[in-house]
N, C-alpha and C positions, 0 to 999 in steps of 0.2 A: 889943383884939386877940382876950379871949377869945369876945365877943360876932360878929366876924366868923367866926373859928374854929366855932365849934358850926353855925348855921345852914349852913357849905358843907361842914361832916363829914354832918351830917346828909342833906342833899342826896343828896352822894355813895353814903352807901347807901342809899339808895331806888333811886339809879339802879341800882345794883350790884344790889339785890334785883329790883327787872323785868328786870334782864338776865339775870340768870339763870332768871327762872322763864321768861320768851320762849324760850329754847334751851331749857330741859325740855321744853317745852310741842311745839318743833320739831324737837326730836330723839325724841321720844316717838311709837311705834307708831299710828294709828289703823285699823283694819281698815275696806279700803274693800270695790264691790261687785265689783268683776274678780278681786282675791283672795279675796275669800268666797266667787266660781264655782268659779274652780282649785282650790280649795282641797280643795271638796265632790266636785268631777270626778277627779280626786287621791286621795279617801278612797275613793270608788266603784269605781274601778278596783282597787286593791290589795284592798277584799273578792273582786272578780268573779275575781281572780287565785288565791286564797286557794281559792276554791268548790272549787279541781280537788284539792285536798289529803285530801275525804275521800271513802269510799266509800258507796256506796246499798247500803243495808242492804235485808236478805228481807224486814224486815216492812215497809220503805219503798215498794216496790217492790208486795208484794201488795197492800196497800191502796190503792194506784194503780189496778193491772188487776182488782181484785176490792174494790172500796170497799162498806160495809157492806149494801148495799140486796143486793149479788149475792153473800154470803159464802154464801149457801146453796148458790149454783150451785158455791163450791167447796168445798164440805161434799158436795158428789155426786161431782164430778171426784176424788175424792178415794177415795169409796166404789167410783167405780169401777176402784180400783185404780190411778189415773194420777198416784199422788202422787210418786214418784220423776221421773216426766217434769215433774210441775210446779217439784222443784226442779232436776232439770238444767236447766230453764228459765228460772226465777228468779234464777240464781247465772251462765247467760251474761248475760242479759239487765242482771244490774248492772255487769258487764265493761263490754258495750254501752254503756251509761248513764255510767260512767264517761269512757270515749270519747269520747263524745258532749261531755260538759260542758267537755272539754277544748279540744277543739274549737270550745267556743262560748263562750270569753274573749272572742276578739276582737269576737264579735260583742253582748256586752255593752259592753265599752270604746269599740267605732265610737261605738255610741250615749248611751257617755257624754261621752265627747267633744264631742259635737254639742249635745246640751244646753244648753237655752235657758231662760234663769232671767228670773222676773218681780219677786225680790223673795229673793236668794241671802245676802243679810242676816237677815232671818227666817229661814231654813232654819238658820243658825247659830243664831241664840239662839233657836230654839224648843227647842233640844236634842234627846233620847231619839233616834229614829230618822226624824226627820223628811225626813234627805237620802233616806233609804233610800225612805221611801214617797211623798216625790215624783216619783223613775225612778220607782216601779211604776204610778204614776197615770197618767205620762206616757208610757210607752211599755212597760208590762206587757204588753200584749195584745202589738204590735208583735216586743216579743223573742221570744214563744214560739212565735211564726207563723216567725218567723225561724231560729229553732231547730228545728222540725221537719224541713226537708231533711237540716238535719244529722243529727238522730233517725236517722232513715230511713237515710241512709246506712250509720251503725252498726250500725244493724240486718240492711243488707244483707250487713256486713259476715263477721258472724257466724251469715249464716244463720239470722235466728230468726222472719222472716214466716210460716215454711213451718213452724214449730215451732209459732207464733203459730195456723198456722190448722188444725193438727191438732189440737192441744191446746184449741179452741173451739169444734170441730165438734161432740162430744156434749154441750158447756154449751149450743149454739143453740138445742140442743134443748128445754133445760130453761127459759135466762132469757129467747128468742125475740128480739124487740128491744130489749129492757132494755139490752143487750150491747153495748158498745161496743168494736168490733172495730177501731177505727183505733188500731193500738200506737204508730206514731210519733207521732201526735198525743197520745196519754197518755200516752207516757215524756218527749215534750218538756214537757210542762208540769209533771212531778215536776222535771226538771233543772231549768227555768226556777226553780221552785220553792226549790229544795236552795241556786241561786247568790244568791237575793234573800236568805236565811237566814243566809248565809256575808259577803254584805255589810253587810247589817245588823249580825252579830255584828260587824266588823272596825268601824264607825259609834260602838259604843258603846264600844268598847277605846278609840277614838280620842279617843272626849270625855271618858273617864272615868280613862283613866292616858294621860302624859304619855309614858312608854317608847313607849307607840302610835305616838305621834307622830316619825315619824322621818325628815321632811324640813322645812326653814327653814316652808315654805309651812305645813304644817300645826301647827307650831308656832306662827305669827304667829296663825293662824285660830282655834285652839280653849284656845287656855293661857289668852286674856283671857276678862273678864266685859265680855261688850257689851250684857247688859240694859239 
């Protein structure tokens, strides 16, 4: 008896030990590629949302319109007396900018949305901000062509082409065509700039604490090790 006994106890749990590790194994998470999309498409969105939170600061802003090659020309606008008109200028002009970037969530998220992944698995475990400077690869240029009407817009809004091209008229003088006089094309590519900044930060909150993560999706995506 006892020799039939042993061999079908033993049986028994073997089978009991595969069954159970079959149901670990099938109730256990694996991160496939359609949530590894979402997922990234999902963190992207909530930095491009996040972007409108802070403001463009004076000295963001001058090194934009007056980047080091042209600091001289405002080392003379300066001298000649125009420095109060260059910060009433500066101080609409980040209102504007603000504006602007506010206005141009959506058109970051259209084209996160759209987003088309070759390989949205590696974009997770490569880590640091890899989602981030995949959109800039893929459609950096695209955004900030897209973002300029908006620019512009703002700009009209508040009046500040006419501000723009008084405030340039004696620098022509000095930087000739050094000059780059299209301001909605160089406030869009600071904003373009400011929201890639803003989603990258929100990128690495998201892989690096878990409070970041504050929806199912991106808890399944970034809490494991899928190295």
């Amino acid at each position: 008896m006892k020799k039939i006994f042993t061999p079908l106890l033993l049986s028994m749990l073997i089978f009991a030990s595969f069954s159970c590790g079959n149901m670990q194994k099938l109730g256990g998470y694996t991160l496939n590629e359609k949530d590894a999309a979402n997922a990234i498409r999902q963190m992207l969105e909530m930095g491009a949302r996040d972007g409108v939170n802070s403001a463009f600061s004076k000295e963001a802003i001058m090194s934009t319109i007056f980047p080091e090659p042209l600091r001289k020309t405002l080392n003379t606008l300066q001298q000649l007396g125009l420095t109060n008109e260059v910060d009433r200028f500066t101080n609409t002009l980040s209102k504007a900018s603000a504006d602007a970037a506010a206005k141009s969530v959506p058109v970051f998220t259209t084209a996160i949305r759209h987003m088309k992944f070759n390989d949205a698995m590696r974009i997770i475990k490569d880590g640091g901000t890899s989602a981030t400077d995949y959109l800039r690869s893929t459609t950096g240029t695209e955004l900030r062509q897209s973002i300029t009407p908006v620019m512009q817009t703002a700009l009209d809004e508040y009046k500040l082409n006419e501000q723009w091209n008084k405030l340039m008229k004696p620098a022509q003088t000095i930087a000739g065509n050094k000059l780059n006089l299209d301001l909605a094309n160089l406030m869009a590519g600071m904003v373009s700039e400011k929201m890639f900044q803003s989603i990258e930060e929100k990128e690495k909150q998201v892989r690096a604490d878990a409070s970041a993560r504050t929806t199912p999706l991106l808890q399944k995506a970034f809490s494991g090790n899928w190295k």
